[in-house]
KETOR-353321 format. One line per field, with one value per atom (N, C-alpha, C): residue number from 0; residue in one letter; atom name; z, x, y. Coordinates in Angstrom, 2 decimals, m for minus. Atoms other than C-alpha are relative to their C-alpha. Example, Ala and Ser with C-alpha at 12.3 -4.5 7.8 and 13.67 -1.06 7.14 Angstrom:
BEGIN
resi 0:0:0:1:1:1 .
resn a:a:a:s:s:s .
name N:CA:C:N:CA:C .
z 0.00:7.80:0.00:m0.06:7.14:0.73 .
x 0.89:12.30:0.90:m0.82:13.67:m0.77 .
y m1.19:m4.50:1.20:m1.19:m1.06:1.09 .
This chain:
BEGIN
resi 0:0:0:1:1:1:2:2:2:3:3:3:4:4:4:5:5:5:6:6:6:7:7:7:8:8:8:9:9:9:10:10:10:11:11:11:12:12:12:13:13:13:14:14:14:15:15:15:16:16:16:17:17:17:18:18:18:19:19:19:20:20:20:21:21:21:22:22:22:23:23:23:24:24:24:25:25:25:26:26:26:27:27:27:28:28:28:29:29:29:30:30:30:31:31:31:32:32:32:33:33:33:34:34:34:35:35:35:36:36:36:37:37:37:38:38:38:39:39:39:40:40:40:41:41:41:42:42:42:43:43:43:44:44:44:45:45:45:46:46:46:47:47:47:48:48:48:49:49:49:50:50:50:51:51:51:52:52:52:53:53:53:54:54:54:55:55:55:56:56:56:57:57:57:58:58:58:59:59:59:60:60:60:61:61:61:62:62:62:63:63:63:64:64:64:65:65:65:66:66:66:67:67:67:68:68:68:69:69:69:70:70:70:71:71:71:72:72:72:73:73:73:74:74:74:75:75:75:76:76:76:77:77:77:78:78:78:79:79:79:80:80:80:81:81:81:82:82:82:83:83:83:84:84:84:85:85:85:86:86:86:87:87:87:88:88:88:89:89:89:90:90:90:91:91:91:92:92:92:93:93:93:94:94:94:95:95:95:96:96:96:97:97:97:98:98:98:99:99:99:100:100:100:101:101:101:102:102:102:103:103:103:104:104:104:105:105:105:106:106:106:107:107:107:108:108:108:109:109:109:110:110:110:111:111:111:112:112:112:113:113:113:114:114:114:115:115:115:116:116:116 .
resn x:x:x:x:x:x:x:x:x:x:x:x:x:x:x:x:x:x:x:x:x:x:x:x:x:x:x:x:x:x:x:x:x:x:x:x:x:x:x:x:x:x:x:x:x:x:x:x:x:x:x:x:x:x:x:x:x:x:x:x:x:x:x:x:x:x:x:x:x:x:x:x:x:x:x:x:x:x:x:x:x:x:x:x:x:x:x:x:x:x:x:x:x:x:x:x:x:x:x:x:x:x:x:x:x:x:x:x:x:x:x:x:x:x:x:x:x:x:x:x:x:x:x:x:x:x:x:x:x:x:x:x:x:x:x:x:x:x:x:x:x:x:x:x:x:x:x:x:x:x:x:x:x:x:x:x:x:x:x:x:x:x:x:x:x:x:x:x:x:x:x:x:x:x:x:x:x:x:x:x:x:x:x:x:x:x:x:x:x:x:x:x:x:x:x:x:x:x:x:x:x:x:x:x:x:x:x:x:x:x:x:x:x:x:x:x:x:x:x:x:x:x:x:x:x:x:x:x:x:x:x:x:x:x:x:x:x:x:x:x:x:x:x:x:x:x:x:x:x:x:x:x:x:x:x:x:x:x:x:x:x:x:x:x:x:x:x:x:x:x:x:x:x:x:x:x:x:x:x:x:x:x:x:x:x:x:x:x:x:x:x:x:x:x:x:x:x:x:x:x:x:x:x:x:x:x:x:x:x:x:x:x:x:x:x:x:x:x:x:x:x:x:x:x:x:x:x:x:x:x:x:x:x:x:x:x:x:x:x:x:x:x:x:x:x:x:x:x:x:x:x .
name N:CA:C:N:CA:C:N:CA:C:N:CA:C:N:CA:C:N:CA:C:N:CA:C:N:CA:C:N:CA:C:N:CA:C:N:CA:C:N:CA:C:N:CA:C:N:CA:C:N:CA:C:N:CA:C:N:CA:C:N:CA:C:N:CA:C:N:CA:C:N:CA:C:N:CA:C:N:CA:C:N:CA:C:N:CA:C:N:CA:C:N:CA:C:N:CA:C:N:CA:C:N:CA:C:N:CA:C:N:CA:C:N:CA:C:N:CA:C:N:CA:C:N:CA:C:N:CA:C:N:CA:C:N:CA:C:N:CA:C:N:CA:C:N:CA:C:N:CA:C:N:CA:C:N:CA:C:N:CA:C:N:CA:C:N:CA:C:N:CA:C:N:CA:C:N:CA:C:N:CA:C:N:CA:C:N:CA:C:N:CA:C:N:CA:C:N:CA:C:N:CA:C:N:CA:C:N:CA:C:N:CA:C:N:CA:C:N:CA:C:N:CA:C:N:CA:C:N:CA:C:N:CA:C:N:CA:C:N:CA:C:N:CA:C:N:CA:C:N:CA:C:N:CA:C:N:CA:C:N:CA:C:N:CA:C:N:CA:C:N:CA:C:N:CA:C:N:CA:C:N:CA:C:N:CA:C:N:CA:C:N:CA:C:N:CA:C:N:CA:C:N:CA:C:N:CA:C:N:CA:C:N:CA:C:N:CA:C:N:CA:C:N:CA:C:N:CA:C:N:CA:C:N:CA:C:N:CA:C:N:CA:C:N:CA:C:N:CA:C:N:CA:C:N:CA:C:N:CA:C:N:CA:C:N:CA:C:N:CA:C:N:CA:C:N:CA:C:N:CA:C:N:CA:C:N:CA:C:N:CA:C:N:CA:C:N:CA:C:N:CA:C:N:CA:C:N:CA:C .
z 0.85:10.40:m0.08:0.36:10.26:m0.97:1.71:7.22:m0.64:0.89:6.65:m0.24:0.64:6.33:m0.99:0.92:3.91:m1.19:1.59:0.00:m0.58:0.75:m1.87:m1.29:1.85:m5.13:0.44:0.14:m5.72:m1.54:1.37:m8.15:m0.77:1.12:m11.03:m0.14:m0.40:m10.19:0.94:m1.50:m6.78:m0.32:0.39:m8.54:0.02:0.28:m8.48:m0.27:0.54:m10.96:0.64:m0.52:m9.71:m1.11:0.81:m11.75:1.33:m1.28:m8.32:m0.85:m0.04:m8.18:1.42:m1.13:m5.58:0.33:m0.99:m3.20:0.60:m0.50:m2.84:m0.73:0.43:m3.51:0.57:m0.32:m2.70:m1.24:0.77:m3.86:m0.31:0.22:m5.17:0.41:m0.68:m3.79:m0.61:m0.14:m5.09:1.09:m1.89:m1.93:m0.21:m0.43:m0.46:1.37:m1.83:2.94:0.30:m0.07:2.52:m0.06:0.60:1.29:1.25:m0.82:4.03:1.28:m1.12:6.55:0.12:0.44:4.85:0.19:m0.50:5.00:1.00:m1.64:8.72:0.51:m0.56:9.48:m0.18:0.48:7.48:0.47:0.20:8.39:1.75:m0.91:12.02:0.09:m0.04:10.70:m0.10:0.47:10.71:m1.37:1.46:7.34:m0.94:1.06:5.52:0.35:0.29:4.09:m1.23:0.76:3.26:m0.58:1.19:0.49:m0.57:0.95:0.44:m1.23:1.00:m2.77:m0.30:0.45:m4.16:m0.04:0.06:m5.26:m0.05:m0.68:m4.39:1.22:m0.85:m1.53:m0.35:0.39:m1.87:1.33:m1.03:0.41:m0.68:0.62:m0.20:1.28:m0.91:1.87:m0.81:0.89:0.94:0.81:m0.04:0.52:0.44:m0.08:1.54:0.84:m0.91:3.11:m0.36:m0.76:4.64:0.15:m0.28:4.46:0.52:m0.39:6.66:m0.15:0.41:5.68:1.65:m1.49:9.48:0.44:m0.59:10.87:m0.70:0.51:7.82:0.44:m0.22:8.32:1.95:m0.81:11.82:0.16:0.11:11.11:m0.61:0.90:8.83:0.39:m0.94:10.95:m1.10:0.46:8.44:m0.50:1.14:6.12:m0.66:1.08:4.35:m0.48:0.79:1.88:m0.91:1.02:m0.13:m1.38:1.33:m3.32:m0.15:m0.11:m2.20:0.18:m0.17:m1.19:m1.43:1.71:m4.85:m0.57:1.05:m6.05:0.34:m1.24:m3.47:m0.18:0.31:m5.29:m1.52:1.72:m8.61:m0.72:0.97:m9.14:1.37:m1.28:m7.53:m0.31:0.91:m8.29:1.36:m0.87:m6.54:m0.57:0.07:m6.81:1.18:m0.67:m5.24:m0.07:m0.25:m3.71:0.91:m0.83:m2.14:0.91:m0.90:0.60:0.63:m0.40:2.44:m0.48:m0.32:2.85:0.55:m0.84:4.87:0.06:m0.16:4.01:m1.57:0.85:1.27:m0.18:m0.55:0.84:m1.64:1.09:m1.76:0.25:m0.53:m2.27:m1.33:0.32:m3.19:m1.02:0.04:m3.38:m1.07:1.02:m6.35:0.11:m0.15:m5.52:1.49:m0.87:m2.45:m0.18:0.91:m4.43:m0.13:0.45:m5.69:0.57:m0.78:m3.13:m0.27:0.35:m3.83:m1.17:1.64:m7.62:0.10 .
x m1.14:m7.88:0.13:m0.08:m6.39:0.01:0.08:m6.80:1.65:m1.21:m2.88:0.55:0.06:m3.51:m0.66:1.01:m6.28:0.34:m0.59:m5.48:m1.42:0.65:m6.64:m1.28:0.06:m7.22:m0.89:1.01:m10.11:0.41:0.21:m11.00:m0.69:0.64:m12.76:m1.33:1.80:m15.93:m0.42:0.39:m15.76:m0.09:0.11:m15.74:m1.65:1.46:m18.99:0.57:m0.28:m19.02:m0.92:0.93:m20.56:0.29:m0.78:m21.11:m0.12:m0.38:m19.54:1.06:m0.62:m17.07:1.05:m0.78:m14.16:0.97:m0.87:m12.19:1.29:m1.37:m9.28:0.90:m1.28:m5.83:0.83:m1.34:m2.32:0.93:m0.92:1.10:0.30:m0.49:2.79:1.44:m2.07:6.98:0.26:m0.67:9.13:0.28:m0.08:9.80:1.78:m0.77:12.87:0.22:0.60:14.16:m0.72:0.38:12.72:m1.44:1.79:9.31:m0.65:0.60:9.30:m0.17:m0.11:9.88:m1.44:1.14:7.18:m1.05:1.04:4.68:m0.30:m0.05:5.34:m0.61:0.51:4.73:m1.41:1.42:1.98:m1.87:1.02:0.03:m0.09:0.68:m0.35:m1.10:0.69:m2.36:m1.54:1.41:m6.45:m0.12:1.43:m8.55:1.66:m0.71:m4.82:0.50:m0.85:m4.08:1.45:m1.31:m1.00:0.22:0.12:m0.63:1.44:m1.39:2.83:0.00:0.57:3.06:1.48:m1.05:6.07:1.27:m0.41:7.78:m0.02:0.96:5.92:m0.95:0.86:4.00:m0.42:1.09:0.96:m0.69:1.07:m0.42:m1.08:1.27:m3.80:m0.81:1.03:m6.66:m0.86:1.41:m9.88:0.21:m0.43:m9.77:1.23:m1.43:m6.13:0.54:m1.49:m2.86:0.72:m1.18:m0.25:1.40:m1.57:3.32:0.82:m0.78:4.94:2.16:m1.29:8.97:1.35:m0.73:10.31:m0.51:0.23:8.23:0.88:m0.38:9.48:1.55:m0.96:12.97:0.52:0.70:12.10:0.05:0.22:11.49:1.05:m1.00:14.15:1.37:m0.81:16.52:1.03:m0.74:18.19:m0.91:0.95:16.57:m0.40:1.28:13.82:m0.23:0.26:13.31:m1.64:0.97:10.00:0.43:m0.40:11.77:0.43:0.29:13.16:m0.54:1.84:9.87:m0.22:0.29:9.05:0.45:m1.20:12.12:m0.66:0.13:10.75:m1.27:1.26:7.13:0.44:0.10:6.85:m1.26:0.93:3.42:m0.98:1.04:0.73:m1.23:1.38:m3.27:m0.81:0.38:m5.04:0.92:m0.80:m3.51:1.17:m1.49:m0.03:0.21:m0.19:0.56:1.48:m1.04:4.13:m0.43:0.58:2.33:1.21:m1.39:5.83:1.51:m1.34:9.39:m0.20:0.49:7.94:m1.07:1.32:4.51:m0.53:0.98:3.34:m1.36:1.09:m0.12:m0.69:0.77:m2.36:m1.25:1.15:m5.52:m1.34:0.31:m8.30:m1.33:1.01:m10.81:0.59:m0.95:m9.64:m0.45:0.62:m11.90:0.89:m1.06:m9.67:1.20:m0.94:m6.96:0.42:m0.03:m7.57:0.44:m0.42:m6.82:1.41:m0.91:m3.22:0.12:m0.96:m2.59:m0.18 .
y m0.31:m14.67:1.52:m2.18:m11.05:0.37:m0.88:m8.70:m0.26:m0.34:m9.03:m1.64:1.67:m13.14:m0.66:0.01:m12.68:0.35:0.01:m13.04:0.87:m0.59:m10.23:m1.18:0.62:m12.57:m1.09:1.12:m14.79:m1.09:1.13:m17.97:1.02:m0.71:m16.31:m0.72:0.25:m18.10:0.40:m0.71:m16.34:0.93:m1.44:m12.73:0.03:m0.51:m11.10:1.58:m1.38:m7.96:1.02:m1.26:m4.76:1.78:m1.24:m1.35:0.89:m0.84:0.49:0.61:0.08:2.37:m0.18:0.52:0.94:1.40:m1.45:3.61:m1.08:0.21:1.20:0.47:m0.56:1.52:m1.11:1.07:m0.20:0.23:m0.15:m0.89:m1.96:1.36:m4.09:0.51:m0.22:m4.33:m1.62:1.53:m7.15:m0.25:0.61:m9.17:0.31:m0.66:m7.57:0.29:m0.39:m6.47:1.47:m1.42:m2.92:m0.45:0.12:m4.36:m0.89:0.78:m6.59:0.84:m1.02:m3.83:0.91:m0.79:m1.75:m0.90:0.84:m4.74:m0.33:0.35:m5.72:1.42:m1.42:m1.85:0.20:m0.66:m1.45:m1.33:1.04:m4.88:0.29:m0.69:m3.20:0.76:m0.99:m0.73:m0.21:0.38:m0.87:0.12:0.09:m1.60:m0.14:0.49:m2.44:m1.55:1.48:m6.24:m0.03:0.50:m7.34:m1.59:0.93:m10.06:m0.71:0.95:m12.53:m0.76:1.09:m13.88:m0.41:0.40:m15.81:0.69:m1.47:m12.56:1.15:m1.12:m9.54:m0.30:m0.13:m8.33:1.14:m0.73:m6.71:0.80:m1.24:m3.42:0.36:m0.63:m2.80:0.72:m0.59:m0.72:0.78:m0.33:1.15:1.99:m1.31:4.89:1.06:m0.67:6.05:m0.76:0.79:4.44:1.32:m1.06:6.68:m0.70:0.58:5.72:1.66:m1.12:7.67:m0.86:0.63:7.60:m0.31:m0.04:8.19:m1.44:1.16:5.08:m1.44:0.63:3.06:m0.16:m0.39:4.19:m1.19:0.62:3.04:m1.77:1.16:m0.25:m0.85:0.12:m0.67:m0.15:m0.23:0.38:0.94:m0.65:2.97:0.57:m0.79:5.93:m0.39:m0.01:5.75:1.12:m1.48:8.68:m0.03:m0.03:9.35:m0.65:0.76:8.48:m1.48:1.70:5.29:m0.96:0.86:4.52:m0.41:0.07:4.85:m0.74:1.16:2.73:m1.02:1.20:0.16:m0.55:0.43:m0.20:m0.34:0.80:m2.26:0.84:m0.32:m0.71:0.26:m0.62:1.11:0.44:m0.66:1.87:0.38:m1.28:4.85:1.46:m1.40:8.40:m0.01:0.16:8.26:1.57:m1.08:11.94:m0.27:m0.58:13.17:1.05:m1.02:15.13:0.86:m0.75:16.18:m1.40:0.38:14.88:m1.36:0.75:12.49:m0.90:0.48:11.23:m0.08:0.35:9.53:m0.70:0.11:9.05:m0.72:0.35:6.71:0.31:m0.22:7.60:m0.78:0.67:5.34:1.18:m1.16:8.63:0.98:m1.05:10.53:1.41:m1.34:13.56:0.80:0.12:13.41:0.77:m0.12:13.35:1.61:m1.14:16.48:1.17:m1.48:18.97:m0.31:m0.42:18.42:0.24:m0.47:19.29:1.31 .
C-alpha cells in the first residue's frame, strides 16, 4: 500500500503514547478541485501521505512539505498564488512559512522554523 493510501488516524486502542516530541506537520483542505489538485501533486512526493476523508483531505509528512505555487498552478491548470494556497487550507499544524512568491513551506522542525522570523 502507498503512503498516500494509508489513513493517518488510528482506533484509540491502536494509539501508543510516547513523551517524544513529533517533527510532523500537514494541512487539512475541504475536498475541492484545488485541494484535489494539491493532493494528487503532493501524493507523488516521498515521505508525504495523503488522507481522503468524506470532506477534507489531509497532507501530512514528517519534518517539512514544500508547496511550491508554480507546480500547483501546474496541475491545476490555472494560477495558484501563495495566498490562495492559504484560502485553500481549513487548518494546518507545524510552522507554516511564506518563503517567496512561490514556495510555501511547513515545517514540522520548529528550530528550523526559525531561520525565517
Amino acid at each position: 500500500m502507498s503512503d498516500h493510501e494509508k489513513s493517518i488516524f488510528k482506533s484509540f486502542k491502536d494509539l501508543e503514547f510516547q513523551e517524544t516530541i513529533s517533527h510532523q506537520c500537514g494541512v487539512t483542505m475541504n475536498d475541492s478541485v484545488e485541494a484535489r489538485a494539491i493532493a494528487e501533486l503532493m501524493a507523488s512526493k516521498p515521505g508525504i501521505r495523503v488522507t481522503y476523508l468524506p470532506a477534507m483531505i489531509r497532507i501530512d509528512g514528517e519534518g517539512r512539505i514544500e508547496f511550491h505555487m508554480d507546480e500547483i498552478g501546474e496541475a491545476l491548470g490555472r494560477e495558484m498564488t501563495a495566498h490562495l494556497f492559504e484560502i485553500s487550507t481549513s487548518t494546518h499544524y507545524g510552522r507554516m512559512v511564506m518563503v517567496d512568491e512561490n514556495t510555501v513551506v511547513l515545517f514540522g522542525n520548529m528550530e528550523e522554523a526559525m531561520a525565517y522570523e
